[in-house]
mmJSON file of the N, C-alpha and C atoms, coordinates in Angstrom:
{"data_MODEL":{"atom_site":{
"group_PDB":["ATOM","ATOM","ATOM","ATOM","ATOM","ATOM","ATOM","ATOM","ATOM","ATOM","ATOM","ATOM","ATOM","ATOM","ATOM","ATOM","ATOM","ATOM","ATOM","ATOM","ATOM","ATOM","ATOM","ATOM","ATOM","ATOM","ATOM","ATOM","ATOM","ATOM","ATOM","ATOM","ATOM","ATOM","ATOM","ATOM","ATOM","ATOM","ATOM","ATOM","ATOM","ATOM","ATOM","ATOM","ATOM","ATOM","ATOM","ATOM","ATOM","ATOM","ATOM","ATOM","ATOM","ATOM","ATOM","ATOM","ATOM","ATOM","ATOM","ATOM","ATOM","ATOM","ATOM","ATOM","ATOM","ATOM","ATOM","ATOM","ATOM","ATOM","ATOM","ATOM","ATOM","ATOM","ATOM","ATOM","ATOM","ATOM","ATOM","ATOM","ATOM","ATOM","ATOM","ATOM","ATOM","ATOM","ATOM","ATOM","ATOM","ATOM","ATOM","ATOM","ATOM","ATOM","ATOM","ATOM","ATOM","ATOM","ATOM","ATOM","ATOM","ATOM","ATOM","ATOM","ATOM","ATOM","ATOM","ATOM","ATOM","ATOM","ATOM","ATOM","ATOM","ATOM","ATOM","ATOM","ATOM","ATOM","ATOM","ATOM","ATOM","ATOM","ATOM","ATOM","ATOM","ATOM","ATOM","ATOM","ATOM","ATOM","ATOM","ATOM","ATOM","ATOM","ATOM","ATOM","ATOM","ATOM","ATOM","ATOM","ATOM","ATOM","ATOM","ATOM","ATOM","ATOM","ATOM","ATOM","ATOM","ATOM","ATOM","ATOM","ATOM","ATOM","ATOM","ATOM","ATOM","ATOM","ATOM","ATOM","ATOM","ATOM","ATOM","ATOM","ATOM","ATOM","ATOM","ATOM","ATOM","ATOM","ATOM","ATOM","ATOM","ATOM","ATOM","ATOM","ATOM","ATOM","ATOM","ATOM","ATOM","ATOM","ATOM","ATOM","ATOM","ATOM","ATOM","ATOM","ATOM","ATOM","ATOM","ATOM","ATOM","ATOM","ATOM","ATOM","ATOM","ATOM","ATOM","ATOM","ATOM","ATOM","ATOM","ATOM","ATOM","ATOM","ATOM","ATOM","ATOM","ATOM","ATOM","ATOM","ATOM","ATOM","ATOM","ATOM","ATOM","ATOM","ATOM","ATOM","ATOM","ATOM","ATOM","ATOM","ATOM"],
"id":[1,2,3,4,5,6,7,8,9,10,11,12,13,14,15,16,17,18,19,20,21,22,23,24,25,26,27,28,29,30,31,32,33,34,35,36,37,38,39,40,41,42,43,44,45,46,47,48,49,50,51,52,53,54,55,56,57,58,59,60,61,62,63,64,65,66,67,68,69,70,71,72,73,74,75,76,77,78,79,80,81,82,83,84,85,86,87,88,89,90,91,92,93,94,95,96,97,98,99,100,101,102,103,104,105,106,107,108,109,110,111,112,113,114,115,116,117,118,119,120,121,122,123,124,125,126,127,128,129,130,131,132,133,134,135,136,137,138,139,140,141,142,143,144,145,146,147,148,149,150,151,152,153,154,155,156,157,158,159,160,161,162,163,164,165,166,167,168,169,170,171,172,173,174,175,176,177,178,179,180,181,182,183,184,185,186,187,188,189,190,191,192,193,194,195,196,197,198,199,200,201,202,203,204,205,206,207,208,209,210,211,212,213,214,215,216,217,218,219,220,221,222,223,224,225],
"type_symbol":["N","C","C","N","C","C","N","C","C","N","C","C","N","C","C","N","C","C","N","C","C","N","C","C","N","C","C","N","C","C","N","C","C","N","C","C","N","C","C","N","C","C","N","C","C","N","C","C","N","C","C","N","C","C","N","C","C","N","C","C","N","C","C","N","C","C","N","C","C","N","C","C","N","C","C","N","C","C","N","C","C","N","C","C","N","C","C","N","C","C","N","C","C","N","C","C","N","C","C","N","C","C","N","C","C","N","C","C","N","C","C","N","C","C","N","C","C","N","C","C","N","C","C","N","C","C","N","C","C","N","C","C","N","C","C","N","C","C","N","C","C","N","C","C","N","C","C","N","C","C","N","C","C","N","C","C","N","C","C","N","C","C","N","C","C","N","C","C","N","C","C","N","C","C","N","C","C","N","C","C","N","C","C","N","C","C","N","C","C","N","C","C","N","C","C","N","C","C","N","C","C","N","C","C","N","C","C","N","C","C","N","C","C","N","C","C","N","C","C","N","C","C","N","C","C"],
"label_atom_id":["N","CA","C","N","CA","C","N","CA","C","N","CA","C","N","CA","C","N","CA","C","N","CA","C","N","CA","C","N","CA","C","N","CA","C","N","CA","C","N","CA","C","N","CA","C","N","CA","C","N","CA","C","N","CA","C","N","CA","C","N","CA","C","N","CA","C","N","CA","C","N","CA","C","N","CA","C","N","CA","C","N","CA","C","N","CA","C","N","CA","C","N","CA","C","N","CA","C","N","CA","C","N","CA","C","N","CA","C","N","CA","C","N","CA","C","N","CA","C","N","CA","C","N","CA","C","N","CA","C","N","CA","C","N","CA","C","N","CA","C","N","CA","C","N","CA","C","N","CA","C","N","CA","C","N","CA","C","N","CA","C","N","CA","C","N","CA","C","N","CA","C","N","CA","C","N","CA","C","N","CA","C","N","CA","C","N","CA","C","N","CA","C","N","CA","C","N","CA","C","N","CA","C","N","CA","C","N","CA","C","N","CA","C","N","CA","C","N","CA","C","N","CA","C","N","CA","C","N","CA","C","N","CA","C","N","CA","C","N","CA","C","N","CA","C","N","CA","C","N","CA","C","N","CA","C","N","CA","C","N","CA","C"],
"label_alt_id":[null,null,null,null,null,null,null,null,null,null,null,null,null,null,null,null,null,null,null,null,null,null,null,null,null,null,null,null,null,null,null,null,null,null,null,null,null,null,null,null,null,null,null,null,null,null,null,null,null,null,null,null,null,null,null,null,null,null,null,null,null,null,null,null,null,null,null,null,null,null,null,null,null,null,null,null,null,null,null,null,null,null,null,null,null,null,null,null,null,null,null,null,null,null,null,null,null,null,null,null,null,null,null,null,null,null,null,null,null,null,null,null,null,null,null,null,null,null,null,null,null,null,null,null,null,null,null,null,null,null,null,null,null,null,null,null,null,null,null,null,null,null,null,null,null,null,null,null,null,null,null,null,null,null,null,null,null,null,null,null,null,null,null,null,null,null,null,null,null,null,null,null,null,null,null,null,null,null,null,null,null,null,null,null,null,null,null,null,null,null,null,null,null,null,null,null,null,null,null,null,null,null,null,null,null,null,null,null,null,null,null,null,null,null,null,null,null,null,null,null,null,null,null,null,null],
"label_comp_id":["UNK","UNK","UNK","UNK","UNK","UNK","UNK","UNK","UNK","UNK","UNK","UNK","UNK","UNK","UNK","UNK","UNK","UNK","UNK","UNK","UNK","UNK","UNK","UNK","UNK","UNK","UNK","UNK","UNK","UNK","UNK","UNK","UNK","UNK","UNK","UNK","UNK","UNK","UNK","UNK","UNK","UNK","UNK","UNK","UNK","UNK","UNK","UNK","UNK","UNK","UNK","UNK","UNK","UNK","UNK","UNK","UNK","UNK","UNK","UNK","UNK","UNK","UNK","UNK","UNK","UNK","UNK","UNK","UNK","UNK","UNK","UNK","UNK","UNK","UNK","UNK","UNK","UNK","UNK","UNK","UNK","UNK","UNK","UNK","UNK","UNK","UNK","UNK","UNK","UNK","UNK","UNK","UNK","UNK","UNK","UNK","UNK","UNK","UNK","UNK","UNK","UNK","UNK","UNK","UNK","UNK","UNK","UNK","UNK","UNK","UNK","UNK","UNK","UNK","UNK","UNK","UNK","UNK","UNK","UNK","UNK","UNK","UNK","UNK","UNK","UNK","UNK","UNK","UNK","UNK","UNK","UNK","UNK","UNK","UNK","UNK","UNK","UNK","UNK","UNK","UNK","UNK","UNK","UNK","UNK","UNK","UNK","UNK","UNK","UNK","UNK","UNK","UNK","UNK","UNK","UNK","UNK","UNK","UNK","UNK","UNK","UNK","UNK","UNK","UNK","UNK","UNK","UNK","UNK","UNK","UNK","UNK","UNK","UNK","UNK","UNK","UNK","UNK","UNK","UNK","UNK","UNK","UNK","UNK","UNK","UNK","UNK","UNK","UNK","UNK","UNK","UNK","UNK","UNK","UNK","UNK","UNK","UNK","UNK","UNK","UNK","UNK","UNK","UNK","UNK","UNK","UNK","UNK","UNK","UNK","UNK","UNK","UNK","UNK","UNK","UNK","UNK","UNK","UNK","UNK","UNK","UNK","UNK","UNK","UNK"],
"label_asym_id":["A","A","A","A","A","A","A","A","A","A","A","A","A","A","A","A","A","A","A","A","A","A","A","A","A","A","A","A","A","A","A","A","A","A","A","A","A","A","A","A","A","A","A","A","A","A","A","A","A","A","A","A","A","A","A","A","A","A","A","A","A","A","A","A","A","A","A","A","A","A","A","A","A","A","A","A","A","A","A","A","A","A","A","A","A","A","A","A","A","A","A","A","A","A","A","A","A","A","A","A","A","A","A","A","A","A","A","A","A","A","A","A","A","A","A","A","A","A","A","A","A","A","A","A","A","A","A","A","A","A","A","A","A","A","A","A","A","A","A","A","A","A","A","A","A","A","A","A","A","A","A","A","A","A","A","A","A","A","A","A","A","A","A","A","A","A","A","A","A","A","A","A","A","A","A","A","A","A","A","A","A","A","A","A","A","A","A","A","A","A","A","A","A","A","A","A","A","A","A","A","A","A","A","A","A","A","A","A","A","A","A","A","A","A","A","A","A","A","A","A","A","A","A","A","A"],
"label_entity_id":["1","1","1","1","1","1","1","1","1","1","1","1","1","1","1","1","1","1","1","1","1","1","1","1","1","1","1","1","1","1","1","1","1","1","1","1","1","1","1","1","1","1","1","1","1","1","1","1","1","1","1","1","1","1","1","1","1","1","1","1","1","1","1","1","1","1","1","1","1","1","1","1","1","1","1","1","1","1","1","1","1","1","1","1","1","1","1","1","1","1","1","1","1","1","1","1","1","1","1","1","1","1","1","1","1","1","1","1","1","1","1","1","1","1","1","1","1","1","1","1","1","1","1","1","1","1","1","1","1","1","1","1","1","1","1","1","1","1","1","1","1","1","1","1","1","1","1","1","1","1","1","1","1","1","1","1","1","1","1","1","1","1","1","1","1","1","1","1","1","1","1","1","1","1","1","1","1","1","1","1","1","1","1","1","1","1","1","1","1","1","1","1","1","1","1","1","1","1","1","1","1","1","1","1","1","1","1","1","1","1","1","1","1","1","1","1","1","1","1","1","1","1","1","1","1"],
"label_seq_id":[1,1,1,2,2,2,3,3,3,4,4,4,5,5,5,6,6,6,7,7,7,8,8,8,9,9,9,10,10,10,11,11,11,12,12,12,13,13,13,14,14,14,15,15,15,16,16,16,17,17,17,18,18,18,19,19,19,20,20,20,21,21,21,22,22,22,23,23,23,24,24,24,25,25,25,26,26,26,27,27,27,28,28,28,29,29,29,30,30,30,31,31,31,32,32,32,33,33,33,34,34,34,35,35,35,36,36,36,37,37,37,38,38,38,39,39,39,40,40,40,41,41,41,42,42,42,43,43,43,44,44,44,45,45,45,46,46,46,47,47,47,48,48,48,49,49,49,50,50,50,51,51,51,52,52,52,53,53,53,54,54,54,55,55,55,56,56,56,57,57,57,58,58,58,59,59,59,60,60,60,61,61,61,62,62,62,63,63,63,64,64,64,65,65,65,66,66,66,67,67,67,68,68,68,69,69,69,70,70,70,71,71,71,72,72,72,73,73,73,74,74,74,75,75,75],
"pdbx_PDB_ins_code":[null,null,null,null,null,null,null,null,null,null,null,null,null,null,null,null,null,null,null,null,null,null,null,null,null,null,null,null,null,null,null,null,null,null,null,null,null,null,null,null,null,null,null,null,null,null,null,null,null,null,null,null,null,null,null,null,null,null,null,null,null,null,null,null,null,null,null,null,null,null,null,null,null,null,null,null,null,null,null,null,null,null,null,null,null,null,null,null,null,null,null,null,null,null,null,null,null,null,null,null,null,null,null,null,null,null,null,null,null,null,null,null,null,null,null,null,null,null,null,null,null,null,null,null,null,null,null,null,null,null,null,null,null,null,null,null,null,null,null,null,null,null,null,null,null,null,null,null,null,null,null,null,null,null,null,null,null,null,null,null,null,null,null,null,null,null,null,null,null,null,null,null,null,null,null,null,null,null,null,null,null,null,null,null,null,null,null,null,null,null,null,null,null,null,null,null,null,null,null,null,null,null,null,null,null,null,null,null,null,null,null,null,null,null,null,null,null,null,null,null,null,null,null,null,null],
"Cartn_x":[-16.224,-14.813,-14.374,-13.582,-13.597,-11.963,-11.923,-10.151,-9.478,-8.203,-7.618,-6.668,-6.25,-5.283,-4.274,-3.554,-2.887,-3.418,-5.005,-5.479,-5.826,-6.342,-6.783,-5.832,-6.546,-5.873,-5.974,-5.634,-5.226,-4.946,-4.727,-4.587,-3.768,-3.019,-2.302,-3.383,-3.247,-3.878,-3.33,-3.682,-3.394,-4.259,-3.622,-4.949,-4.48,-4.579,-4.542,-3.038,-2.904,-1.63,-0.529,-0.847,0.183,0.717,-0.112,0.221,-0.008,0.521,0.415,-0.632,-1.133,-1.259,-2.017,-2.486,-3.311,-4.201,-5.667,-6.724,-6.972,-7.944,-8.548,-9.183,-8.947,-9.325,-10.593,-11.456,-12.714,-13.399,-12.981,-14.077,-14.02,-14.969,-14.846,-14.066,-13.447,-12.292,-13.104,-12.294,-12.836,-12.315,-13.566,-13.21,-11.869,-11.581,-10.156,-9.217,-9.55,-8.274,-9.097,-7.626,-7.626,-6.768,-7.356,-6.007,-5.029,-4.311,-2.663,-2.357,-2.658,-2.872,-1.966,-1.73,-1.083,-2.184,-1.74,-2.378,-1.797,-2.199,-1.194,-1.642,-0.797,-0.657,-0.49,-0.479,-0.464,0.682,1.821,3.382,3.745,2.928,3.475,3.297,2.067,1.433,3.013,2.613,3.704,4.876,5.685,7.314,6.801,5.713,5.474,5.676,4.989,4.743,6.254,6.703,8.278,9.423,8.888,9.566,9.52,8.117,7.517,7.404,7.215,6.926,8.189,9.131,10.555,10.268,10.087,9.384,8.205,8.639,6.909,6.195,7.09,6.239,4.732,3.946,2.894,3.246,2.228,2.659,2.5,1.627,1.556,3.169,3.5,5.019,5.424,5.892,7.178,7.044,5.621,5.625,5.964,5.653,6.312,7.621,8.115,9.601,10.476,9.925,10.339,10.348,8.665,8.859,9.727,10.024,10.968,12.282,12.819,13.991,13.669,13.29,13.228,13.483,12.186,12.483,13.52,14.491,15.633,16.688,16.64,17.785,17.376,15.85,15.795,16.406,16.78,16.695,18.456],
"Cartn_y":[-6.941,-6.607,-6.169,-5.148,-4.441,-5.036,-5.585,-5.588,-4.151,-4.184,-3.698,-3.508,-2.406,-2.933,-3.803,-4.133,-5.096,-6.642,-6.881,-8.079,-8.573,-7.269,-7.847,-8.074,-8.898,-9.933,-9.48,-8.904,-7.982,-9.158,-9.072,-9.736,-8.61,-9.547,-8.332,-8.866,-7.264,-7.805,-7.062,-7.106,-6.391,-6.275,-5.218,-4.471,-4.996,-4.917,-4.757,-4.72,-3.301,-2.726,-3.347,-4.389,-4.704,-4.36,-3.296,-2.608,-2.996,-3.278,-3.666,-3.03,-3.535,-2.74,-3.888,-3.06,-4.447,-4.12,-4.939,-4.735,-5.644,-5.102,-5.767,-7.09,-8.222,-9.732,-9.797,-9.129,-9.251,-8.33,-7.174,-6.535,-7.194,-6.561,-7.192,-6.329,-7.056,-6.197,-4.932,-3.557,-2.903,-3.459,-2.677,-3.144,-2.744,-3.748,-4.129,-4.302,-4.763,-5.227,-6.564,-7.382,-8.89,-9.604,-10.792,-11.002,-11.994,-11.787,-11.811,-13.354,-13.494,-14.887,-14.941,-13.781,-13.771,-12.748,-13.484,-12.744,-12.876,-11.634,-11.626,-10.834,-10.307,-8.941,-7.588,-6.593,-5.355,-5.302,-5.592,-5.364,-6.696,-7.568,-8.877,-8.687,-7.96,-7.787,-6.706,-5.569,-4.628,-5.2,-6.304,-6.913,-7.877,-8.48,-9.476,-8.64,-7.139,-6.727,-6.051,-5.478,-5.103,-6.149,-7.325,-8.14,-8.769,-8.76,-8.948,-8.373,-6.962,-5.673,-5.123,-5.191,-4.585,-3.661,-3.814,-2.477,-1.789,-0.533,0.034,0.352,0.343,1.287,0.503,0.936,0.046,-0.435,-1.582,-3.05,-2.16,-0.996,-0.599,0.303,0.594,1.711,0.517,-0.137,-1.675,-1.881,-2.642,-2.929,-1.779,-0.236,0.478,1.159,0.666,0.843,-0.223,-1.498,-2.702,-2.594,-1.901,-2.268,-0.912,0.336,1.178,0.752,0.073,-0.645,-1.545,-2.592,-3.723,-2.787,-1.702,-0.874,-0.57,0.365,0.85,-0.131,-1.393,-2.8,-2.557,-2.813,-3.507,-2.191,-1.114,-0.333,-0.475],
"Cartn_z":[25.955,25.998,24.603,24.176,23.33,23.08,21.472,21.215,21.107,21.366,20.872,20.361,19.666,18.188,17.798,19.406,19.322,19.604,19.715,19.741,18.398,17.827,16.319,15.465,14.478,13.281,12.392,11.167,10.12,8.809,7.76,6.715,5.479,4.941,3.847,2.702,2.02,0.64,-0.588,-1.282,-2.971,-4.003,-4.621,-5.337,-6.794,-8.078,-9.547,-10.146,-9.21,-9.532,-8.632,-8.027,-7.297,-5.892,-5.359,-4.482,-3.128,-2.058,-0.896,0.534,1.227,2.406,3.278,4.32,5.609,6.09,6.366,6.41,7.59,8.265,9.626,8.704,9.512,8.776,9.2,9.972,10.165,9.26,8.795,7.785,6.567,5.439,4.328,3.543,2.551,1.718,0.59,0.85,-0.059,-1.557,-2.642,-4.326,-4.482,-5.341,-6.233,-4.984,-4.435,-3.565,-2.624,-2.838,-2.314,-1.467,-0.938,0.216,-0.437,-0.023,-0.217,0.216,1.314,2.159,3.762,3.735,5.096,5.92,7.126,8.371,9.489,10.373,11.744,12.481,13.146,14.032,13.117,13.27,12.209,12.391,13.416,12.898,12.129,12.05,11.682,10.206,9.738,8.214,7.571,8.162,8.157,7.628,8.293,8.105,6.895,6.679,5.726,4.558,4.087,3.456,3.603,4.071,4.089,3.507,3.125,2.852,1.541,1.108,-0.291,-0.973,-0.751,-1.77,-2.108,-2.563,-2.82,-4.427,-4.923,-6.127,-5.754,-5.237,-4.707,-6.052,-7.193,-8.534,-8.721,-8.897,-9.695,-10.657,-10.58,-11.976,-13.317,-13.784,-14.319,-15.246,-14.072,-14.11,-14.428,-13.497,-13.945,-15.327,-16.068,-17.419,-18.403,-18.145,-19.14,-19.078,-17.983,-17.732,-18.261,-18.294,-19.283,-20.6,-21.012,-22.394,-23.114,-22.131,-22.763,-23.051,-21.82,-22.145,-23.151,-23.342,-24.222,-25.648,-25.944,-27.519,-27.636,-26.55,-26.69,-27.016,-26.626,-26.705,-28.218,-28.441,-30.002,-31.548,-31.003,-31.931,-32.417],
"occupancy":[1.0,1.0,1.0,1.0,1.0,1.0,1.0,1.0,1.0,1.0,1.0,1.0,1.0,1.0,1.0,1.0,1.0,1.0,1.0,1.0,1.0,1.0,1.0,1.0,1.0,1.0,1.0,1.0,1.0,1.0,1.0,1.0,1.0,1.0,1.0,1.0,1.0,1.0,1.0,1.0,1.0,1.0,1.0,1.0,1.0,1.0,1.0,1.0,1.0,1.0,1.0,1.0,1.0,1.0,1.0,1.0,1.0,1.0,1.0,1.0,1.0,1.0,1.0,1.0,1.0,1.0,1.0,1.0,1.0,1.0,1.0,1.0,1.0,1.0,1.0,1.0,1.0,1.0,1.0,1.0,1.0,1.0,1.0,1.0,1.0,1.0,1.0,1.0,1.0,1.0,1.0,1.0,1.0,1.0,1.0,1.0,1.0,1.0,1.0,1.0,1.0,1.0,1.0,1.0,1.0,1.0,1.0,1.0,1.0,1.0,1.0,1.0,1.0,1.0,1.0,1.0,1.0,1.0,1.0,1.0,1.0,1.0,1.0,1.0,1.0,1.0,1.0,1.0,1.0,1.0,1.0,1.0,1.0,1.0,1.0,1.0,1.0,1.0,1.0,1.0,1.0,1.0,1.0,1.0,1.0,1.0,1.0,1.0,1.0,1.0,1.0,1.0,1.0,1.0,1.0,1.0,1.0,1.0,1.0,1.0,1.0,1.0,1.0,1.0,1.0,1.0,1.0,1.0,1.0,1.0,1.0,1.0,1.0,1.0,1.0,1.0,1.0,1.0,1.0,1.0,1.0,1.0,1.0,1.0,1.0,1.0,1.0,1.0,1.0,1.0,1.0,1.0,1.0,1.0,1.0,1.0,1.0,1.0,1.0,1.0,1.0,1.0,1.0,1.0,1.0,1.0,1.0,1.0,1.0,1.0,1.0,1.0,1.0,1.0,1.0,1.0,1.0,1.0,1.0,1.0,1.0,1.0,1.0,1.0,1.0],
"B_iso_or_equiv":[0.0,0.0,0.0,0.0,0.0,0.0,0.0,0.0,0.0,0.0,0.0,0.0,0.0,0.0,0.0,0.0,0.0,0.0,0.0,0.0,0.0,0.0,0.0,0.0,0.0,0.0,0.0,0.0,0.0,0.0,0.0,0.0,0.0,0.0,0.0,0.0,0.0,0.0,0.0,0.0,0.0,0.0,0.0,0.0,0.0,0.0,0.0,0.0,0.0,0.0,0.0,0.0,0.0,0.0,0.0,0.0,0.0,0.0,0.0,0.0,0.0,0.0,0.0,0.0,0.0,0.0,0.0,0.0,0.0,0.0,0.0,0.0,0.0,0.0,0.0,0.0,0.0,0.0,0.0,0.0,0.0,0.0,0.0,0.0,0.0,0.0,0.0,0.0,0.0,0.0,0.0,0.0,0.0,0.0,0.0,0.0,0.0,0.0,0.0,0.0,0.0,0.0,0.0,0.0,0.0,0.0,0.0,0.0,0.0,0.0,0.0,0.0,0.0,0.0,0.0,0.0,0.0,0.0,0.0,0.0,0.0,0.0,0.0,0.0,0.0,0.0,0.0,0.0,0.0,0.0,0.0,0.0,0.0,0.0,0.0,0.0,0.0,0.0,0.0,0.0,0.0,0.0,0.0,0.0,0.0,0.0,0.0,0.0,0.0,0.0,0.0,0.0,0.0,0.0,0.0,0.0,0.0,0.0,0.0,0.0,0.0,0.0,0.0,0.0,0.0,0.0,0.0,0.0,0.0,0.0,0.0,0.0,0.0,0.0,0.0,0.0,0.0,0.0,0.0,0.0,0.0,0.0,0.0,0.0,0.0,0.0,0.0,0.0,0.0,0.0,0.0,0.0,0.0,0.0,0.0,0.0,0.0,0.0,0.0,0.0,0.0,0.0,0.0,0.0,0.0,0.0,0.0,0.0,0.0,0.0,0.0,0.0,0.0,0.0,0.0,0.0,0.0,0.0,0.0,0.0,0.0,0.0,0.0,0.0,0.0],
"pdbx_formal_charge":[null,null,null,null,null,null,null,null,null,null,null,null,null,null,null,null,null,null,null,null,null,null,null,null,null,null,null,null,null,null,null,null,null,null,null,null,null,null,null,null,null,null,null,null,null,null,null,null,null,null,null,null,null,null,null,null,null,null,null,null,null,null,null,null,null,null,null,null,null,null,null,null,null,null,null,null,null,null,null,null,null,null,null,null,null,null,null,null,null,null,null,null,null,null,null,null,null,null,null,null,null,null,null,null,null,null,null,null,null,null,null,null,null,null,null,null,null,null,null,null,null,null,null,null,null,null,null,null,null,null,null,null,null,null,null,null,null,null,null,null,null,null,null,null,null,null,null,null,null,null,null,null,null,null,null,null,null,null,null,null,null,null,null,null,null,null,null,null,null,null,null,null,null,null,null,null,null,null,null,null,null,null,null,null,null,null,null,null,null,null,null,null,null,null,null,null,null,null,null,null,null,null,null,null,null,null,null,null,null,null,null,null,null,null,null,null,null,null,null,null,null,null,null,null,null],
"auth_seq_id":[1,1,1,2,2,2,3,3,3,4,4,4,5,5,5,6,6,6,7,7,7,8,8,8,9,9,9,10,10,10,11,11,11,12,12,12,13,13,13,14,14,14,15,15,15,16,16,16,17,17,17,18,18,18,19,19,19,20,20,20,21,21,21,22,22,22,23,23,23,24,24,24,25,25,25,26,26,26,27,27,27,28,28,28,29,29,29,30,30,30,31,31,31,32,32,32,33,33,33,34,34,34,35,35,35,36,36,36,37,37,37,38,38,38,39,39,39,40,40,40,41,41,41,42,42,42,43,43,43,44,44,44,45,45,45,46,46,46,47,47,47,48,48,48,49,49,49,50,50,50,51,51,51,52,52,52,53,53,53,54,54,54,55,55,55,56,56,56,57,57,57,58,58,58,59,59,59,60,60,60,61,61,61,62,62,62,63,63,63,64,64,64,65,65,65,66,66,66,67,67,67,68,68,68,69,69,69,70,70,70,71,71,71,72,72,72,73,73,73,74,74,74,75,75,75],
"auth_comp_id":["UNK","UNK","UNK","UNK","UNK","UNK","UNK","UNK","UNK","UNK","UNK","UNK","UNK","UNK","UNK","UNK","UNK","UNK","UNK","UNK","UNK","UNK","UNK","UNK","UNK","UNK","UNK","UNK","UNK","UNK","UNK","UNK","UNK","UNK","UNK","UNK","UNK","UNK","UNK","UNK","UNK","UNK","UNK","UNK","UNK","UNK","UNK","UNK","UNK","UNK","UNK","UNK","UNK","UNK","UNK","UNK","UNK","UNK","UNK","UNK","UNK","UNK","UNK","UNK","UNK","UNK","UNK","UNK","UNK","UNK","UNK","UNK","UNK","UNK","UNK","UNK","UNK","UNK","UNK","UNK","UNK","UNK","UNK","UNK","UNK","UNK","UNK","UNK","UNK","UNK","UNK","UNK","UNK","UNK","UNK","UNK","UNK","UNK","UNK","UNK","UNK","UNK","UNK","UNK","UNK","UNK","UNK","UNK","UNK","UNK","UNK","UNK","UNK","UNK","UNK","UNK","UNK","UNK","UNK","UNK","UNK","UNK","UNK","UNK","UNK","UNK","UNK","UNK","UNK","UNK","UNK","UNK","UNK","UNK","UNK","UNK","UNK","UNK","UNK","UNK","UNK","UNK","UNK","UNK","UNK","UNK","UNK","UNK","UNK","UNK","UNK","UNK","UNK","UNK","UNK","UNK","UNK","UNK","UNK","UNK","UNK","UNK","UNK","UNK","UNK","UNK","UNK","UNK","UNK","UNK","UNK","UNK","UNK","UNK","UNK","UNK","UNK","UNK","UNK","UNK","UNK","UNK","UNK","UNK","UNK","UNK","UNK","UNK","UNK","UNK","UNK","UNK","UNK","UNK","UNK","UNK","UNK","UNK","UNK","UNK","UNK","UNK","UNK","UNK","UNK","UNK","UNK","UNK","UNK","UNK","UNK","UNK","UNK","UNK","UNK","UNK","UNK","UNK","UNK","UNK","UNK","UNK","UNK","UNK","UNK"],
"auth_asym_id":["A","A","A","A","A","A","A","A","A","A","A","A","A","A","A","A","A","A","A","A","A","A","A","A","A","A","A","A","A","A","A","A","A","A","A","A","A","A","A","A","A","A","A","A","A","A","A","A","A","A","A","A","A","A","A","A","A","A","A","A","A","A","A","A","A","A","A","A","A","A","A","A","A","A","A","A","A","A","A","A","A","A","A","A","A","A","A","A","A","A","A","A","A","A","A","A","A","A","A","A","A","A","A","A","A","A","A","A","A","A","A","A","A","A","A","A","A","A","A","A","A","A","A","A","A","A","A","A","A","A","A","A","A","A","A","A","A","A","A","A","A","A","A","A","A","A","A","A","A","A","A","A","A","A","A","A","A","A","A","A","A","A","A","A","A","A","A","A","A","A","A","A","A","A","A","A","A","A","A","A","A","A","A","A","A","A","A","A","A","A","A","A","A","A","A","A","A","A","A","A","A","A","A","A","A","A","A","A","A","A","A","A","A","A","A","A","A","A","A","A","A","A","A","A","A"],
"auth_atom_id":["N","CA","C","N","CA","C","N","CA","C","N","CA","C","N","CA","C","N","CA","C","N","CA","C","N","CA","C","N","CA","C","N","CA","C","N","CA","C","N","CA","C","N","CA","C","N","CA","C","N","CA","C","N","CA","C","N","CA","C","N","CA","C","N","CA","C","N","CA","C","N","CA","C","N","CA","C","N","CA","C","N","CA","C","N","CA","C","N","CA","C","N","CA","C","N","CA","C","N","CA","C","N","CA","C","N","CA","C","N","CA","C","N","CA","C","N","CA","C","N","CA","C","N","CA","C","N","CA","C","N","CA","C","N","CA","C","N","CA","C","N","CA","C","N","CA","C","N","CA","C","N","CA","C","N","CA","C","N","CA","C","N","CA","C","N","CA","C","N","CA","C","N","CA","C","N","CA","C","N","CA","C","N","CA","C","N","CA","C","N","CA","C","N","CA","C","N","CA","C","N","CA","C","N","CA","C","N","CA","C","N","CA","C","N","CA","C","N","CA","C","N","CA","C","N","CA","C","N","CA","C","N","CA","C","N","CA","C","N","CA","C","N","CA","C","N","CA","C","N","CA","C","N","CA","C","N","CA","C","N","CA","C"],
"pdbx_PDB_model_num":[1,1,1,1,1,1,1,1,1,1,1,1,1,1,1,1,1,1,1,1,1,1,1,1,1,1,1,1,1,1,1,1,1,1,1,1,1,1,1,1,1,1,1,1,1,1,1,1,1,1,1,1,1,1,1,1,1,1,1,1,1,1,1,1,1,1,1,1,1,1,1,1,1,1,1,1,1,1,1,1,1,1,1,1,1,1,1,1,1,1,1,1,1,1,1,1,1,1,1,1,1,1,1,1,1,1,1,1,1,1,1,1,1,1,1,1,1,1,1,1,1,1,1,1,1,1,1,1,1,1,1,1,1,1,1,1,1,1,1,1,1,1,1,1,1,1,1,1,1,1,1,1,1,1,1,1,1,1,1,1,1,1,1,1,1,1,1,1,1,1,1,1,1,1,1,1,1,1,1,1,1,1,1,1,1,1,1,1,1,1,1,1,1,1,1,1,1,1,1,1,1,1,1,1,1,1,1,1,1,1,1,1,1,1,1,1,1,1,1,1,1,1,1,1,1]
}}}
């Protein structure tokens, strides 16, 4: 009997940069990206991740968007 997409169990995960998305909980995770600790249904991952991720920028962008502001305060 073959699942389908709405039987399988999905897991959120994240990469380096912070970045979100959802992976079938039975494969193994591709490099640089890790699980998150939630798992569900793929609309369930979806709303988790709709709910947690509120800055899409990468962690990368965020920190040099900080430290531009921060120089500009200090000058």
């Amino acid at each position: 009997m073959s699942e389908t997409a709405q039987d399988q169990e999905y897991q959120v995960v994240v990469n380096d940069e912070e970045q979100y998305s959802i992976w079938e909980a039975r494969r193994a995770l591709p490099e640089g990206w890790h699980a998150q600790g939630f798992r569900g249904s793929r609309q369930q991952c979806l709303t988790h991740i709709a709910e947690v991720w509120t800055d899409l920028r990468p962690l990368s962008a965020r920190a040099g968007a900080a430290a531009a502001t921060t120089g500009e305060a200090t000058r």
